[in-house]
C-alpha positions, 0 to 999 in steps of 0.5 A, spaced: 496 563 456 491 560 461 495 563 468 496 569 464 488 570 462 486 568 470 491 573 473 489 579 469 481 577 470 484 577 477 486 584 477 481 587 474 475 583 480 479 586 484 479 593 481 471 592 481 471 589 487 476 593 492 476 601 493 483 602 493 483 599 486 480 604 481 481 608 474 481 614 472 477 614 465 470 612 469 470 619 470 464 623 466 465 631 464 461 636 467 455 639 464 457 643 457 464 641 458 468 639 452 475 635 451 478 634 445 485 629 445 489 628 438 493 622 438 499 621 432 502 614 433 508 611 429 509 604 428 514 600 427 515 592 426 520 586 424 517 581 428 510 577 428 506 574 433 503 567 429 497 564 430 500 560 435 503 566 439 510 564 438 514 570 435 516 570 426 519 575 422 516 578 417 517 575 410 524 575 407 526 581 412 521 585 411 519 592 415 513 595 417 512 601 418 505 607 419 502 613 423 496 613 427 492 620 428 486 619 432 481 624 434 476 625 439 471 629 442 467 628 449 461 632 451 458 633 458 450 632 456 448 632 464 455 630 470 453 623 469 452 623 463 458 623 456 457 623 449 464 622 445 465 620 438 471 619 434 475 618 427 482 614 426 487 616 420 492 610 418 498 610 413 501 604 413 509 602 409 512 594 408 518 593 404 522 586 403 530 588 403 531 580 402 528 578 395 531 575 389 533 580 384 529 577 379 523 577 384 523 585 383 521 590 389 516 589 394 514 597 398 507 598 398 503 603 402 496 603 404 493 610 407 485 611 409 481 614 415 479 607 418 474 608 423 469 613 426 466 611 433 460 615 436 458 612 444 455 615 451 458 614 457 454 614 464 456 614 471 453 610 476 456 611 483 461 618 485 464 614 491 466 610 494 469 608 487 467 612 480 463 607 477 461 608 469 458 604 464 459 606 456 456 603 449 460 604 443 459 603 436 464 603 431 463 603 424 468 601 418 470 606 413 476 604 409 483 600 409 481 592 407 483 592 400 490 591 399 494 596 396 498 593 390 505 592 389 509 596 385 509 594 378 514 589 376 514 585 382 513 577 380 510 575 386 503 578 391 503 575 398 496 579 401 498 576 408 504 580 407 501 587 405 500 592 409 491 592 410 489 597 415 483 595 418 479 588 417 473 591 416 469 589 421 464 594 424 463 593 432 458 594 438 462 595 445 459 594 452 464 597 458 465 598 465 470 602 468 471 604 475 476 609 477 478 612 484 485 618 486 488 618 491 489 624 495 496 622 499 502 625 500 503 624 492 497 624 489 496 617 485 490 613 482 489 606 479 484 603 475 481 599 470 476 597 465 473 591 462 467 589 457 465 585 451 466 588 443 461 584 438 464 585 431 462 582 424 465 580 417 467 573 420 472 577 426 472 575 432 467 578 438 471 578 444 474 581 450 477 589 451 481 590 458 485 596 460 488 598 466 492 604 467 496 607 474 499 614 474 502 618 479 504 626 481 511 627 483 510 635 481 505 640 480 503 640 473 507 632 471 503 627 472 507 619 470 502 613 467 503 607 465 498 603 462 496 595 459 492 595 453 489 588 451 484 584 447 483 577 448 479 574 442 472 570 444 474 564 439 470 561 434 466 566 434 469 568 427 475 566 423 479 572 424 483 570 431 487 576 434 490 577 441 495 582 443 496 586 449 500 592 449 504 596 454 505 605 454 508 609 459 511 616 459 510 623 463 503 628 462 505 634 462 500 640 463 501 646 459 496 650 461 491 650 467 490 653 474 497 655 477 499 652 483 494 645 483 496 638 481 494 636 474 489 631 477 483 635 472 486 631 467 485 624 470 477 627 474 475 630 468 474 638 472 476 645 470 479 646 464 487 645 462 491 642 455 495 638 456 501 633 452 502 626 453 509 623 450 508 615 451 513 609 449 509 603 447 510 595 446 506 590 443 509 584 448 504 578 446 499 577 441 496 572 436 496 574 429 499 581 430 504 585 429 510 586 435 509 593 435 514 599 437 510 605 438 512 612 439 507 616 441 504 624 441 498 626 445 495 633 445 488 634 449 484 640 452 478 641 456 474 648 456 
């Protein structure tokens, strides 16, 4: 665990500090530009991360299974300065195919819109880096409260249901910086790094982000990326850790002929695009290991 913290922290110091280390979400809109991204996400897990970061299988062989639809939206108030909000829907299904018939069935569902978000997102430096810094606020809507269980069922396991948020609300202070490389085949690389203060006895903590793509085309552009978060303990009773990894192609639709689909990652003219990414939850604490299967579809006008 702590070669695992002191190497991503590693990065990321060296994504601040070294020009060639960038990310392309440090860039802000234009003035009066507006981007909007849909993101429909399906889940899919039999296997847990326990409290002590070990692998479990669910309860009595169980599954879970859900989609995500998040909606966001920026605005370019000035070139350095962005405004972006945005609201996630969740639907979420956990069935126990290996229960004592007298037990009765376990197949509960639980579906809400979970979150809203609203933040701004402020450029300091163009170069040698795109340097940005961002405050966010997310606030709870619903998902806590467990769905019951089928009616018959003899037994109620609330840790196995499935909740979709856990109702805390959130103030998040970020740093990105991000660069692209015009060589022969256009590329970039990035970061992000910041501190996430949560409520309701979840813990603060500490989200991380890198993401590298490349253009092997016109109109294609290959990306992957490391999504984590790292409890900061003792700062709540709720404790989760996890780190995901998503690759998968950026293909433009519509944009200008002829150019590299770098507006999507420097945030100039106007294109629509559709990502399709593969995700995996590969370390965590008290989640869900996650297969993931996602659909992005994003304009900018």
């Amino acid at each position: 665990m702590k070669k695992r913290i002191m190497l991503m922290s590693i990065l990321l110091i060296c994504c601040f500090v070294l020009p060639q280390m960038v990310f392309g979400g440090a860039w802000t809109l234009p003035n009066g530009s507006i981007w909007i991204e849909e993101t429909v996400t399906h889940r899919y897990a039999k296997w847990d991360f326990d409290a002590d970061r070990e692998l479990a299988r669910k309860n009595r062989n169980a599954r879970q299974t859900g989609w995500d639809s998040v909606t966001k939206a920026e605005y370019g108030i000035f070139d350095w300065l962005t405004i972006l909000g945005g609201i996630t829907y969740k639907e979420s299904n956990y069935v126990e195919h290996n229960r004592p018939p007298s037990w009765g069935k376990y197949d509960i569902n639980g579906h809400a819109f979970t979150e809203a978000e609203v933040g701004l997102k402020a450029r300091i430096l163009e170069k040698p880096v795109v340097l940005s810094g961002q405050i966010k606020i997310q606030t709870y809507l619903d998902g806590k409260q467990y769905t019951d269980p089928v009616k018959g069922s003899l037994t109620y396991n609330s840790s196995s249901t499935p909740a979709l948020h856990d109702g805390h609300n959130a103030l998040e202070f970020r740093g990105l910086v991000g660069r692209k490389f015009d060589t022969a085949i256009p590329f970039y690389l990035g970061a992000e790094a910041g501190y996430s203060f949560r409520n309701r006895d979840v813990c603060n903590g500490f989200p991380l982000f890198l993401e590298g793509g490349f253009w092997p085309a016109d109109m294609l552009l290959i990306k992957g990326e490391i999504d984590a978060y790292l409890s900061h303990d003792a700062t709540g009773s709720i404790e989760k850790d996890y780190a995901i990894w998503r690759v998968g192609p950026v293909i433009r639709l519509l944009g200008a002929k002829g150019k590299s689909q770098t507006s999507s990652v420097t945030r100039e003219g106007a294109f629509l695009d559709l990502t399709i990414q593969y995700g995996n939850t590969f370390w965590g604490r008290n989640v869900g290991k996650d297969h993931m299967y996602i659909v992005k579809l994003a304009a900018q006008f």
